[in-house]
mmCIF file of the N, C-alpha and C atoms, coordinates in Angstrom:
data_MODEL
# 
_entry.id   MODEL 
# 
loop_
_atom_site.group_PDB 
_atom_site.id 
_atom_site.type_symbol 
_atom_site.label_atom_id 
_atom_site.label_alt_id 
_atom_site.label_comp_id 
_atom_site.label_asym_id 
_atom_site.label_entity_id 
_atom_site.label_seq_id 
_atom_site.pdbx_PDB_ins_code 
_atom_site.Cartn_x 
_atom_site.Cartn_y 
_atom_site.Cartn_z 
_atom_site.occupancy 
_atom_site.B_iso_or_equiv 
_atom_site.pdbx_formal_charge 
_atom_site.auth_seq_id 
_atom_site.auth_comp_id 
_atom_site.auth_asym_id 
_atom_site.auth_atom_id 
_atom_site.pdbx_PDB_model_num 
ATOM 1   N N  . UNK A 1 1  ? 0.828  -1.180  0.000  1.00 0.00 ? 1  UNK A N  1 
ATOM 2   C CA . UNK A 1 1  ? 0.000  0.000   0.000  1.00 0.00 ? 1  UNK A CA 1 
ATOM 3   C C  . UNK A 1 1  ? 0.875  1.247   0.000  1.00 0.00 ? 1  UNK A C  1 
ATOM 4   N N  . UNK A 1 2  ? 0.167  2.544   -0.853 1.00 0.00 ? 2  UNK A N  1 
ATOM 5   C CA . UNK A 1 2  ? 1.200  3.616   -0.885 1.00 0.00 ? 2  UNK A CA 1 
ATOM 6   C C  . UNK A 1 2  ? 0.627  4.279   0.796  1.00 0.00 ? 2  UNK A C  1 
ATOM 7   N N  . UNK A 1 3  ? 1.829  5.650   1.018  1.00 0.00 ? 3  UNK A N  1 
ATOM 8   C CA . UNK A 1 3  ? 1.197  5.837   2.403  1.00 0.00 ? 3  UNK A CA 1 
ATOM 9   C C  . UNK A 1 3  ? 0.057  6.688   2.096  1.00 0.00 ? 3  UNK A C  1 
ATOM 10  N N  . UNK A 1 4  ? -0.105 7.345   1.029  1.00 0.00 ? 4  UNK A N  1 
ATOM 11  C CA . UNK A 1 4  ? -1.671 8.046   1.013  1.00 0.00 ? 4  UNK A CA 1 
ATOM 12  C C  . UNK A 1 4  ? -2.723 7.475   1.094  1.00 0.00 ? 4  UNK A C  1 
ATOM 13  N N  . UNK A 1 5  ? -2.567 6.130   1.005  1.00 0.00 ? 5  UNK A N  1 
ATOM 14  C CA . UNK A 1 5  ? -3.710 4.716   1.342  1.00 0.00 ? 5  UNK A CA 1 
ATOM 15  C C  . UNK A 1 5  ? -3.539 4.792   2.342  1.00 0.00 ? 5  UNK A C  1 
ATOM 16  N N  . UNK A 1 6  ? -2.856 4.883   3.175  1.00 0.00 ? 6  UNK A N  1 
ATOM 17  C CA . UNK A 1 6  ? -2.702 4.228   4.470  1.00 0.00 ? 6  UNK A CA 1 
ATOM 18  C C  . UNK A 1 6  ? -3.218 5.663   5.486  1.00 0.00 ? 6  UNK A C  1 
ATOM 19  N N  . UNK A 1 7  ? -2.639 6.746   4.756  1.00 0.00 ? 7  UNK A N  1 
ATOM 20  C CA . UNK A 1 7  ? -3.203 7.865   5.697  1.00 0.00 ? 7  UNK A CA 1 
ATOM 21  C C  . UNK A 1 7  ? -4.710 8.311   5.590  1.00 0.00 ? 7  UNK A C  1 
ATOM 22  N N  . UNK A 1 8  ? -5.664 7.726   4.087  1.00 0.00 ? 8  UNK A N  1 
ATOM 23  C CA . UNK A 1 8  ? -6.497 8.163   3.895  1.00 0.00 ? 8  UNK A CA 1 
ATOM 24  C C  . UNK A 1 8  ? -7.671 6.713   4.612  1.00 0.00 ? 8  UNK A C  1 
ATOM 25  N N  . UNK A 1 9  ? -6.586 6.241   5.213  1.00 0.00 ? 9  UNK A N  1 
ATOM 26  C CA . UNK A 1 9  ? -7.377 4.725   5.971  1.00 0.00 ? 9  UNK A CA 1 
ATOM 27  C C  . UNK A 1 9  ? -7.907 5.814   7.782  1.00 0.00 ? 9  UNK A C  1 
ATOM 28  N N  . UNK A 1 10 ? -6.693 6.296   7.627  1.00 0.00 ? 10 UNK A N  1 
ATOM 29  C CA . UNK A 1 10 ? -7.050 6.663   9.434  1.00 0.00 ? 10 UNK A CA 1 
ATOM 30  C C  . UNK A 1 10 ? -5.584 6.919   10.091 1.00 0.00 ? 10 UNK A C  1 
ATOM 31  N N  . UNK A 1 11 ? -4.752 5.904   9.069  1.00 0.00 ? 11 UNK A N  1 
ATOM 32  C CA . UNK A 1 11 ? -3.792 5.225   10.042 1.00 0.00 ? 11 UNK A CA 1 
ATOM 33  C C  . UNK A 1 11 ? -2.503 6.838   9.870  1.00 0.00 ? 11 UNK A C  1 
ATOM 34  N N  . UNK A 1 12 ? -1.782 6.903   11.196 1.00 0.00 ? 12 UNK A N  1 
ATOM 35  C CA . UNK A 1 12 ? -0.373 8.094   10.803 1.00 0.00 ? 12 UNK A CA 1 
ATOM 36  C C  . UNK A 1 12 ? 0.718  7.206   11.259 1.00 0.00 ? 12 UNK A C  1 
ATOM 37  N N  . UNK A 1 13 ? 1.637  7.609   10.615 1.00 0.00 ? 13 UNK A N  1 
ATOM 38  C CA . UNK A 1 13 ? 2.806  7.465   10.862 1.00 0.00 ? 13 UNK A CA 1 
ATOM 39  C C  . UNK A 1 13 ? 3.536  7.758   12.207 1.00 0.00 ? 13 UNK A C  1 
ATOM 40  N N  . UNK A 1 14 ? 3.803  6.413   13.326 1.00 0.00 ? 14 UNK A N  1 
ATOM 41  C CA . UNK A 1 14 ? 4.256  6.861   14.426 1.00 0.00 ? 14 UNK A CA 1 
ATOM 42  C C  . UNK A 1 14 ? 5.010  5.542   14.530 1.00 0.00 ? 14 UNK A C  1 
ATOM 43  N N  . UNK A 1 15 ? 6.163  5.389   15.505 1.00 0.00 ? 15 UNK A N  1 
ATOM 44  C CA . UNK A 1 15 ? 7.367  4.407   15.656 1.00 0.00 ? 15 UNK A CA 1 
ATOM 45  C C  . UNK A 1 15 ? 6.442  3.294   16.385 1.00 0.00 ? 15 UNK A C  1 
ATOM 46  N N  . UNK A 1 16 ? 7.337  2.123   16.030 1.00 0.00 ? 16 UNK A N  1 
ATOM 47  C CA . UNK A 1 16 ? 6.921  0.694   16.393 1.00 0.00 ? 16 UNK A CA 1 
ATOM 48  C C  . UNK A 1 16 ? 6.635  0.638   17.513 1.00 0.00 ? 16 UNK A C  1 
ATOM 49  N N  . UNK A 1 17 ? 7.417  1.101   18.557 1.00 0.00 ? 17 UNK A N  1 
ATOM 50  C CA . UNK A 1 17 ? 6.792  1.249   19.557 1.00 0.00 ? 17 UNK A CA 1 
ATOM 51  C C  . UNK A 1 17 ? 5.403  1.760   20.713 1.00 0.00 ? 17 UNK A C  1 
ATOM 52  N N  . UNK A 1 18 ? 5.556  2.689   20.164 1.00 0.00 ? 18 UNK A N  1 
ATOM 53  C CA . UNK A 1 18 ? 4.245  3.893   19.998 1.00 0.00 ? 18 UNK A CA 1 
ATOM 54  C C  . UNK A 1 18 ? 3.009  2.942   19.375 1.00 0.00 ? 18 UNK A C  1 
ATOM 55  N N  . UNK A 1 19 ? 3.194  2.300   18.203 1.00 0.00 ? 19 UNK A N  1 
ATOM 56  C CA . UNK A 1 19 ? 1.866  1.832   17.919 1.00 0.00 ? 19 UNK A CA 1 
ATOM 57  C C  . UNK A 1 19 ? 1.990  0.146   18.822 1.00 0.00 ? 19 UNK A C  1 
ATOM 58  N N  . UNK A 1 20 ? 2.352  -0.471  19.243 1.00 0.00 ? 20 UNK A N  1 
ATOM 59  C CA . UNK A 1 20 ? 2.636  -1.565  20.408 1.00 0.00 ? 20 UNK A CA 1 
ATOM 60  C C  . UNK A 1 20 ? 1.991  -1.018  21.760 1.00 0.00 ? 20 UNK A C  1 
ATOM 61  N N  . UNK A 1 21 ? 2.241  -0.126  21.791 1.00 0.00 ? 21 UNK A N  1 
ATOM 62  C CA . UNK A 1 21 ? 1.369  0.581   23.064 1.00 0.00 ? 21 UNK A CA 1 
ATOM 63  C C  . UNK A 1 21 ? 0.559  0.750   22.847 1.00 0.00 ? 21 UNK A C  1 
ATOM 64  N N  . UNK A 1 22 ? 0.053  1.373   21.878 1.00 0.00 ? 22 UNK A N  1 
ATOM 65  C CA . UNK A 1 22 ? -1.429 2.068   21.562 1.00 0.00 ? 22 UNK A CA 1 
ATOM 66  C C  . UNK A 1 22 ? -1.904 0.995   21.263 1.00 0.00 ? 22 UNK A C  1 
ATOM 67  N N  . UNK A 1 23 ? -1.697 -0.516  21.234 1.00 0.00 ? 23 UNK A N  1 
ATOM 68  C CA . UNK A 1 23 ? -2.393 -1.432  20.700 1.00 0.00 ? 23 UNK A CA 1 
ATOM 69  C C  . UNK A 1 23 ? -2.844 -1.975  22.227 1.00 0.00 ? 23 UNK A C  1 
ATOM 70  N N  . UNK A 1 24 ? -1.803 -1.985  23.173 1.00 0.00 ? 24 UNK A N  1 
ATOM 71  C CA . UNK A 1 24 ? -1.421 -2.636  24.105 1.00 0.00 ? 24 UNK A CA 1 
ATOM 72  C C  . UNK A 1 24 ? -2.862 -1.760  25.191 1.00 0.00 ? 24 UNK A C  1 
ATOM 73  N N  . UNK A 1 25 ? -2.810 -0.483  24.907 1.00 0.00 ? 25 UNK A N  1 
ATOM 74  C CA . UNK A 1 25 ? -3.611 0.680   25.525 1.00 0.00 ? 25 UNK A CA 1 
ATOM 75  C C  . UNK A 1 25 ? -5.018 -0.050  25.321 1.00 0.00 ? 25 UNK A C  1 
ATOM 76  N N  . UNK A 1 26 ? -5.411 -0.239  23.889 1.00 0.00 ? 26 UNK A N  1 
ATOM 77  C CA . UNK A 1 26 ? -6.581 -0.644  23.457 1.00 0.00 ? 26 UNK A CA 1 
ATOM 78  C C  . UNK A 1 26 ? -7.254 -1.603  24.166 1.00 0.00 ? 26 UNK A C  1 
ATOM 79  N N  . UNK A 1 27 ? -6.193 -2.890  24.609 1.00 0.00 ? 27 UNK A N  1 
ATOM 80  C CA . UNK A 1 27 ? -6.548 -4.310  24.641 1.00 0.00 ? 27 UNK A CA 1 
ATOM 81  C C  . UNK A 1 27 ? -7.187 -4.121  26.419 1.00 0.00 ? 27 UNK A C  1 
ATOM 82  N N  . UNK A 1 28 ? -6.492 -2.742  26.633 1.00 0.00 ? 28 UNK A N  1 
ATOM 83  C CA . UNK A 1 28 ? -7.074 -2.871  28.351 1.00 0.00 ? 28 UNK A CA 1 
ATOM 84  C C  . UNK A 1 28 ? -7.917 -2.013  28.640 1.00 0.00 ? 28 UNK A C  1 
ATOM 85  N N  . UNK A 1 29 ? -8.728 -1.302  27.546 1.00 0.00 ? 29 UNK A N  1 
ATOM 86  C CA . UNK A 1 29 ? -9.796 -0.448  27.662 1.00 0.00 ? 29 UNK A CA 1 
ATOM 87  C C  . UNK A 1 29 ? -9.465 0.995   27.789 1.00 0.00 ? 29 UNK A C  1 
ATOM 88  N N  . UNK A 1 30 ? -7.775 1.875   27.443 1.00 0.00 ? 30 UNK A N  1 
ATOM 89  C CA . UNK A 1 30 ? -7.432 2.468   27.076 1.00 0.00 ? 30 UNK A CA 1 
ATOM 90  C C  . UNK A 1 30 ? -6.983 2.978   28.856 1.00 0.00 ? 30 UNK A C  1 
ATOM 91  N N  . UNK A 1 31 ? -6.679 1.742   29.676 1.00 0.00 ? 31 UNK A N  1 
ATOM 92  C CA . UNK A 1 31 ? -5.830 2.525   31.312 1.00 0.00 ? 31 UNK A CA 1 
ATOM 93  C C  . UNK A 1 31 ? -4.732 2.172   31.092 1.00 0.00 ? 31 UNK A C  1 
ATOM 94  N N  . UNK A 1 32 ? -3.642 2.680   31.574 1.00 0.00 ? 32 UNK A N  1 
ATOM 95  C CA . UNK A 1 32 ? -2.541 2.803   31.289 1.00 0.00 ? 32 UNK A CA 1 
ATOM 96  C C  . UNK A 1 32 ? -2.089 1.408   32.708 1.00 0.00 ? 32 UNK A C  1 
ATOM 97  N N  . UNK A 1 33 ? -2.633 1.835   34.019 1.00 0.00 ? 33 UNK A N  1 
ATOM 98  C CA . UNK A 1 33 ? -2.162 0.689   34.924 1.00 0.00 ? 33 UNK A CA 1 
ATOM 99  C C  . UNK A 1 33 ? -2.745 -0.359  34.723 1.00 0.00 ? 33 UNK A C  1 
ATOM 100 N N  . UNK A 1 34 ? -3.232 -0.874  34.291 1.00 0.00 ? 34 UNK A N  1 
ATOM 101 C CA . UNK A 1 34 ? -3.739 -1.855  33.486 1.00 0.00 ? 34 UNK A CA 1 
ATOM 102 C C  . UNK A 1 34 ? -3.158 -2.464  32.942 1.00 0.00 ? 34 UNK A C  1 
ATOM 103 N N  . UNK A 1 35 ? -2.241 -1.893  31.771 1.00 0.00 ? 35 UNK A N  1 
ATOM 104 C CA . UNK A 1 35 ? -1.119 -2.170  31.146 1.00 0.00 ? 35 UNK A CA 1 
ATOM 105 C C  . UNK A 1 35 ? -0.316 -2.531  31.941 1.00 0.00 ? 35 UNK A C  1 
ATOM 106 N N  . UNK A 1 36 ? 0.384  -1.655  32.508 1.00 0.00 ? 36 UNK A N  1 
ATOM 107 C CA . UNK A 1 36 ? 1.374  -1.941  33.710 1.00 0.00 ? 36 UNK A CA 1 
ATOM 108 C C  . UNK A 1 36 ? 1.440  -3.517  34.475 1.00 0.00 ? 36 UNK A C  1 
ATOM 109 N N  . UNK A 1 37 ? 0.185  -3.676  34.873 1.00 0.00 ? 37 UNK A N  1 
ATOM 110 C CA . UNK A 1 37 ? -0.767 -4.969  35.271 1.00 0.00 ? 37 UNK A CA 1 
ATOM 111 C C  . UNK A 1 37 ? -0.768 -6.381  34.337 1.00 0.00 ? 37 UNK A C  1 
ATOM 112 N N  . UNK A 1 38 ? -0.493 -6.152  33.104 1.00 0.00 ? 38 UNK A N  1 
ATOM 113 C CA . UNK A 1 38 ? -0.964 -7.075  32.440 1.00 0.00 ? 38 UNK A CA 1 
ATOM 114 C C  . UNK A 1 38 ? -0.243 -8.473  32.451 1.00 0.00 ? 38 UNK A C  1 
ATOM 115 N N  . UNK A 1 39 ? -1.145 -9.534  32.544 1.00 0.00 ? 39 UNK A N  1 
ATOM 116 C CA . UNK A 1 39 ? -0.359 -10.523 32.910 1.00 0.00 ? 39 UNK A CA 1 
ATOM 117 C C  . UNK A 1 39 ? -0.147 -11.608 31.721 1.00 0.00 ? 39 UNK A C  1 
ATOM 118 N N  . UNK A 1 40 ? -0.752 -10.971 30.393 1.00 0.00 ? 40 UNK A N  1 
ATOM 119 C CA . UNK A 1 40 ? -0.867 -12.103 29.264 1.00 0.00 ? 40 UNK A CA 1 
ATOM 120 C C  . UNK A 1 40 ? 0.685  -12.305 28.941 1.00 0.00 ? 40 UNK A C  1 
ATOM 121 N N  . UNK A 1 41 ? 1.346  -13.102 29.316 1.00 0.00 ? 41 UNK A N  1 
ATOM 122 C CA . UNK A 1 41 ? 2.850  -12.867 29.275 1.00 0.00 ? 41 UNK A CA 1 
ATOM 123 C C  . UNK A 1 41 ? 3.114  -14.159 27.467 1.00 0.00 ? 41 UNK A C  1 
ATOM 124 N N  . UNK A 1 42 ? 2.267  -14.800 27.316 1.00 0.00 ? 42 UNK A N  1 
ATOM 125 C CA . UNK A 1 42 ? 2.185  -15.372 26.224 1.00 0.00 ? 42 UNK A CA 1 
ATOM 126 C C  . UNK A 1 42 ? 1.940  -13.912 25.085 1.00 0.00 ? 42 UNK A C  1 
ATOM 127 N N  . UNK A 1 43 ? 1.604  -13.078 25.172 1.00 0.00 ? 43 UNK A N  1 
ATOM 128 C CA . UNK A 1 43 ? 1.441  -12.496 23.650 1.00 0.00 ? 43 UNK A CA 1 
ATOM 129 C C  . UNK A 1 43 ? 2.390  -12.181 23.489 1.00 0.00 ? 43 UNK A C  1 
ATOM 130 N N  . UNK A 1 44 ? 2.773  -11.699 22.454 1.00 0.00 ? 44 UNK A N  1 
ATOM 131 C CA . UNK A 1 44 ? 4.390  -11.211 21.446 1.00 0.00 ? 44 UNK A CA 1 
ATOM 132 C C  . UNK A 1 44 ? 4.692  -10.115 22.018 1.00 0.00 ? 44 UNK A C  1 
ATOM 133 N N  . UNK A 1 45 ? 3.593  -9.288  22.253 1.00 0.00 ? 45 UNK A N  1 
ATOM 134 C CA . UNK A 1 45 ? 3.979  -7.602  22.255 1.00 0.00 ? 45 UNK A CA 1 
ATOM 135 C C  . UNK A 1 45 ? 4.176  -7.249  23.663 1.00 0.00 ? 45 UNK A C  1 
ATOM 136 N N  . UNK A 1 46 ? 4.102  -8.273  24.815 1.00 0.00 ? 46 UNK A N  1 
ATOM 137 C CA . UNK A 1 46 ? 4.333  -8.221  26.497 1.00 0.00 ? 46 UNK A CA 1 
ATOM 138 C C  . UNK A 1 46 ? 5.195  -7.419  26.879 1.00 0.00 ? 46 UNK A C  1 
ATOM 139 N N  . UNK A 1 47 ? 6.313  -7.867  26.245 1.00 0.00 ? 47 UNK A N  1 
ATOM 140 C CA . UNK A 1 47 ? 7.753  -7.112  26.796 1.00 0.00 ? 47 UNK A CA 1 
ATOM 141 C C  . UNK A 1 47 ? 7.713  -5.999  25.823 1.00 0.00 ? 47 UNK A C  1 
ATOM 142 N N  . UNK A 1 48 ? 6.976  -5.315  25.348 1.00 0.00 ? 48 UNK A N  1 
ATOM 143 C CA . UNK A 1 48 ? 7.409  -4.161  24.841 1.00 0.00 ? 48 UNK A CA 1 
ATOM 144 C C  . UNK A 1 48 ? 5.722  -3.150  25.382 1.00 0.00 ? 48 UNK A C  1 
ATOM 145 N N  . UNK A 1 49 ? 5.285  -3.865  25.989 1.00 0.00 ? 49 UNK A N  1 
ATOM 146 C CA . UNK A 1 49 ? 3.636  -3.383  26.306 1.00 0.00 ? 49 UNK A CA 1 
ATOM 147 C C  . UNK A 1 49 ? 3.885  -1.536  27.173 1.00 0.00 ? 49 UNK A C  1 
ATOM 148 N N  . UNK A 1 50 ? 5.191  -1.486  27.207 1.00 0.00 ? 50 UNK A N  1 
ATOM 149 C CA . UNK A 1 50 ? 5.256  -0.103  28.222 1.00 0.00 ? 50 UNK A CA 1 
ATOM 150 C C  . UNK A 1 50 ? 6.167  0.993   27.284 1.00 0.00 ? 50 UNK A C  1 
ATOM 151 N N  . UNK A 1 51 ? 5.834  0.228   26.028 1.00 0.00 ? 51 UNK A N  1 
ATOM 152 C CA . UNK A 1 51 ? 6.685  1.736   25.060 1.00 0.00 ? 51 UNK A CA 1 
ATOM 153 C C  . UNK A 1 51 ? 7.938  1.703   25.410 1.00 0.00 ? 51 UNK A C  1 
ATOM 154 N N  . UNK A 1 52 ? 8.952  0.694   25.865 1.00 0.00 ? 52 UNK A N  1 
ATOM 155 C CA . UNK A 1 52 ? 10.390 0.700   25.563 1.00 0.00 ? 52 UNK A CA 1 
ATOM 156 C C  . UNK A 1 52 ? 10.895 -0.860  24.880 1.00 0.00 ? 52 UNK A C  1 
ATOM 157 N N  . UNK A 1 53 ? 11.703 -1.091  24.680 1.00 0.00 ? 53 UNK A N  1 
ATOM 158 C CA . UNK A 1 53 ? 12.441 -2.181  24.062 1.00 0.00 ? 53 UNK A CA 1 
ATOM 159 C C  . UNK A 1 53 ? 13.416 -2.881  25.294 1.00 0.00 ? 53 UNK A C  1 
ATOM 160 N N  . UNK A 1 54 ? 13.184 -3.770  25.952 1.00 0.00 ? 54 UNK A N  1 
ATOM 161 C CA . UNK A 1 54 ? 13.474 -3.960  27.188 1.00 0.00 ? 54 UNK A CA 1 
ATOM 162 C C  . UNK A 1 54 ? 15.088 -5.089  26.865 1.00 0.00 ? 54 UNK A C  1 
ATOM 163 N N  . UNK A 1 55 ? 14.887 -5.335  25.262 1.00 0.00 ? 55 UNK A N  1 
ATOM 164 C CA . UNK A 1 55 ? 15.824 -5.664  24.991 1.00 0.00 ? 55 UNK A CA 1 
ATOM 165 C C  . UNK A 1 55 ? 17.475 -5.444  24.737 1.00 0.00 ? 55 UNK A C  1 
ATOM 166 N N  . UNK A 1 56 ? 16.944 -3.633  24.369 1.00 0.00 ? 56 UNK A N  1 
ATOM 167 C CA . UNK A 1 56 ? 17.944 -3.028  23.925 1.00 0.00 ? 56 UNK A CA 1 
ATOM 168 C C  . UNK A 1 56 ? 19.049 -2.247  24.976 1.00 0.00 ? 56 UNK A C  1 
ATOM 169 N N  . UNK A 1 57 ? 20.243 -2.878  24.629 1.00 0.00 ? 57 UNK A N  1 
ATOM 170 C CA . UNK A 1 57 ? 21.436 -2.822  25.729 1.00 0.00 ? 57 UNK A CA 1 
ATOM 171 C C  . UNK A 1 57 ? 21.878 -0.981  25.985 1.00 0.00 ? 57 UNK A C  1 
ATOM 172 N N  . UNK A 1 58 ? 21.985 -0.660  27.250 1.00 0.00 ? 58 UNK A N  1 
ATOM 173 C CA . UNK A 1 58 ? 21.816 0.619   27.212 1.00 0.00 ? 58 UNK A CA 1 
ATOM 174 C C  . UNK A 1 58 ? 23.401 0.765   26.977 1.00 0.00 ? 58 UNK A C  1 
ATOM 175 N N  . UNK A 1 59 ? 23.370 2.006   26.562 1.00 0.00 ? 59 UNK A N  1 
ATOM 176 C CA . UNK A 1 59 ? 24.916 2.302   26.163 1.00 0.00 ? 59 UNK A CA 1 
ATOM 177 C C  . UNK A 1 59 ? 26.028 2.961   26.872 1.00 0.00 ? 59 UNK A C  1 
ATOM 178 N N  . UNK A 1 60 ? 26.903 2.567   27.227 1.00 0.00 ? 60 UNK A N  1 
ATOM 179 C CA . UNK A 1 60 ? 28.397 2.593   28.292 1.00 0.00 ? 60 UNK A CA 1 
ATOM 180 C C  . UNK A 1 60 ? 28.522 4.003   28.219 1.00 0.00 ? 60 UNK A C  1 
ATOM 181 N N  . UNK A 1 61 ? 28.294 4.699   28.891 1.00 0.00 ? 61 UNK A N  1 
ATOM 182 C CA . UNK A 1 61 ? 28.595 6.575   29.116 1.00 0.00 ? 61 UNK A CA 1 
ATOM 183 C C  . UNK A 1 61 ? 30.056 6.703   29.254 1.00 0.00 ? 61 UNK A C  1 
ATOM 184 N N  . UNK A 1 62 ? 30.799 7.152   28.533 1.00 0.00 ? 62 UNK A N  1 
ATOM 185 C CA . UNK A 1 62 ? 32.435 7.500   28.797 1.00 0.00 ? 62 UNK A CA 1 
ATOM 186 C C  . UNK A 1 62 ? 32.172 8.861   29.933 1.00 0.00 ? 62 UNK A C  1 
ATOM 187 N N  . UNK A 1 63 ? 33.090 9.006   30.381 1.00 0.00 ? 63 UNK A N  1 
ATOM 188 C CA . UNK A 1 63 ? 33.522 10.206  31.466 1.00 0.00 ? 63 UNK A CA 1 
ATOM 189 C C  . UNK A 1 63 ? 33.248 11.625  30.734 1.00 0.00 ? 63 UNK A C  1 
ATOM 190 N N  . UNK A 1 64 ? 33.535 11.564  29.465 1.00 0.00 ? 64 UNK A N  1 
ATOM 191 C CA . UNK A 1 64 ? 33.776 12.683  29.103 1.00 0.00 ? 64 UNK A CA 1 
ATOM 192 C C  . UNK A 1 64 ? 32.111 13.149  28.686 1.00 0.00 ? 64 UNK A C  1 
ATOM 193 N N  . UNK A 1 65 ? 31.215 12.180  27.718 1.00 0.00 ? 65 UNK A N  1 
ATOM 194 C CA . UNK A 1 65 ? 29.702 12.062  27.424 1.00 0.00 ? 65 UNK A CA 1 
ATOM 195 C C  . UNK A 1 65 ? 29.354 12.583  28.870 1.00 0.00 ? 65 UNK A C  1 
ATOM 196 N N  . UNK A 1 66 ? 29.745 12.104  30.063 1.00 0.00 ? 66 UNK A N  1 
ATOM 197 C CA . UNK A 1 66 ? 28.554 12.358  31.132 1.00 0.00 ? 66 UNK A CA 1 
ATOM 198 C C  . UNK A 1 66 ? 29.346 13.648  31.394 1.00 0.00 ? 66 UNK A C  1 
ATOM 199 N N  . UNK A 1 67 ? 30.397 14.027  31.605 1.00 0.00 ? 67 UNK A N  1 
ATOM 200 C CA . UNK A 1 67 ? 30.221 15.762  31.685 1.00 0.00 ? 67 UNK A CA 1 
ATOM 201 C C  . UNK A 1 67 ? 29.669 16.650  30.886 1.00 0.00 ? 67 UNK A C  1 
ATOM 202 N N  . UNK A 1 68 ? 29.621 16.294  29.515 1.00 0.00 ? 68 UNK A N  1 
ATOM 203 C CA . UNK A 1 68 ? 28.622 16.971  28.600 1.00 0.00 ? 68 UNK A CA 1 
ATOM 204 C C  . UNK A 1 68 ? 27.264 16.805  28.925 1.00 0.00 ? 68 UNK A C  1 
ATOM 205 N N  . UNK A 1 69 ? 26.723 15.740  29.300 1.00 0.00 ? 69 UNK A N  1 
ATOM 206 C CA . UNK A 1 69 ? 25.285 15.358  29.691 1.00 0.00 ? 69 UNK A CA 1 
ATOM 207 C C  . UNK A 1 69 ? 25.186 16.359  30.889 1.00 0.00 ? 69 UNK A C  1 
ATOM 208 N N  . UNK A 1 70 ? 25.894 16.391  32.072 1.00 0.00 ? 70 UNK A N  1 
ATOM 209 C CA . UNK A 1 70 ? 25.820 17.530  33.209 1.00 0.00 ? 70 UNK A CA 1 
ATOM 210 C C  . UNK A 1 70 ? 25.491 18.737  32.818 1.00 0.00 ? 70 UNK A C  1 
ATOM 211 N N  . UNK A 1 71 ? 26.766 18.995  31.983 1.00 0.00 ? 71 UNK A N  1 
ATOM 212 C CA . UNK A 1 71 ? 26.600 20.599  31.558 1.00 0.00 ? 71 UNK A CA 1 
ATOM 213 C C  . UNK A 1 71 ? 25.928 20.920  30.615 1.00 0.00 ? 71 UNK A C  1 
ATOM 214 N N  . UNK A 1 72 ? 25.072 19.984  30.448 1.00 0.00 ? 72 UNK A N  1 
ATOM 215 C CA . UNK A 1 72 ? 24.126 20.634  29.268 1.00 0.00 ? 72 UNK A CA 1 
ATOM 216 C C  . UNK A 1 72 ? 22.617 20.386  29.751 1.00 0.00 ? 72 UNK A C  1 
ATOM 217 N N  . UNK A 1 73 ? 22.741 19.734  31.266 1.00 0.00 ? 73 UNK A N  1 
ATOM 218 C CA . UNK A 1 73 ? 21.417 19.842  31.723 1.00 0.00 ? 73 UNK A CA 1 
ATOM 219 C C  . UNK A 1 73 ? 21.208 21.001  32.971 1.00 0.00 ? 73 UNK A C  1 
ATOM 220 N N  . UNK A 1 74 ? 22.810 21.191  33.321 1.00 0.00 ? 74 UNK A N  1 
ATOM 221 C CA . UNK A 1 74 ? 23.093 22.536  34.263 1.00 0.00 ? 74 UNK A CA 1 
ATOM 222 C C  . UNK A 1 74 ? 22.319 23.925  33.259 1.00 0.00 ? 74 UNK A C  1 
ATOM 223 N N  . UNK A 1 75 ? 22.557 23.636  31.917 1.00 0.00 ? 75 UNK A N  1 
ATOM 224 C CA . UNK A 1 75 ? 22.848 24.493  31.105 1.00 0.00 ? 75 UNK A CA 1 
ATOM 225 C C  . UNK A 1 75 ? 20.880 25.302  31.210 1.00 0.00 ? 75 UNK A C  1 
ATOM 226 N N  . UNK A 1 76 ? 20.451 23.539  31.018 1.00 0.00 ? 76 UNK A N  1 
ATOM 227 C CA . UNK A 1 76 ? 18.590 24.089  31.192 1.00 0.00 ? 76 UNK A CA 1 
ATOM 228 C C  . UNK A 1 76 ? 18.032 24.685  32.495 1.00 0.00 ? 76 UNK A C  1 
ATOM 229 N N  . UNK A 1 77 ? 19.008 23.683  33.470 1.00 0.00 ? 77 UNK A N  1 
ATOM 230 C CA . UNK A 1 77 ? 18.059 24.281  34.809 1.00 0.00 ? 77 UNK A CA 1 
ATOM 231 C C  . UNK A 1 77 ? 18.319 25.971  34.990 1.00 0.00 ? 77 UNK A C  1 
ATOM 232 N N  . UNK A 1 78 ? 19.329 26.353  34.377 1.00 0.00 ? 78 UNK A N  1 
ATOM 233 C CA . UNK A 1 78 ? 19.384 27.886  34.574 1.00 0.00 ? 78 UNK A CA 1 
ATOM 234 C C  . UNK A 1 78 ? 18.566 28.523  33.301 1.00 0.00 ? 78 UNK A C  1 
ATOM 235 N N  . UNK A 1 79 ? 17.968 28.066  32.931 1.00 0.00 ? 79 UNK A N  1 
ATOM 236 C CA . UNK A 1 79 ? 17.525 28.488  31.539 1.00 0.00 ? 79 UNK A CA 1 
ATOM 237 C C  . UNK A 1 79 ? 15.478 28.654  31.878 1.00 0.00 ? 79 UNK A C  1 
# 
């Protein structure tokens, strides 16, 4: 399907995740702790039911990244 089919269906363009939730949202009557709650641990989309990828390895911060990360969140709180 082209995406003007797909947008003139209903459907927009939002990340895999995002629509895993919103599916995940649906299946529990649209509560979020609910979700949180859910115990169908057989469906596919379980481990991703909270909008992150529980798979994906978080990434090693060097010394130097986390002083930039500091000073650039020092940078907002004065902002």
């Amino acid at each position: 399907m082209e995406i003007s089919e797909l947008t003139a269906l209903g459907h927009e363009n939002k990340g895999m995740l995002r629509a895993v939730r919103a599916n995940c949202l649906e299946c529990c009557c649209g509560s979020a702790p609910e979700v949180a709650l859910c115990q169908l641990t057989a469906c596919p989309l379980w481990p991703y039911r909270r909008g992150t990828n529980p798979f994906r390895k978080k990434p090693a911060l060097t010394p130097e990244h986390k002083a930039a990360l500091t000073a650039r969140l020092a940078g907002r709180r004065e902002a």
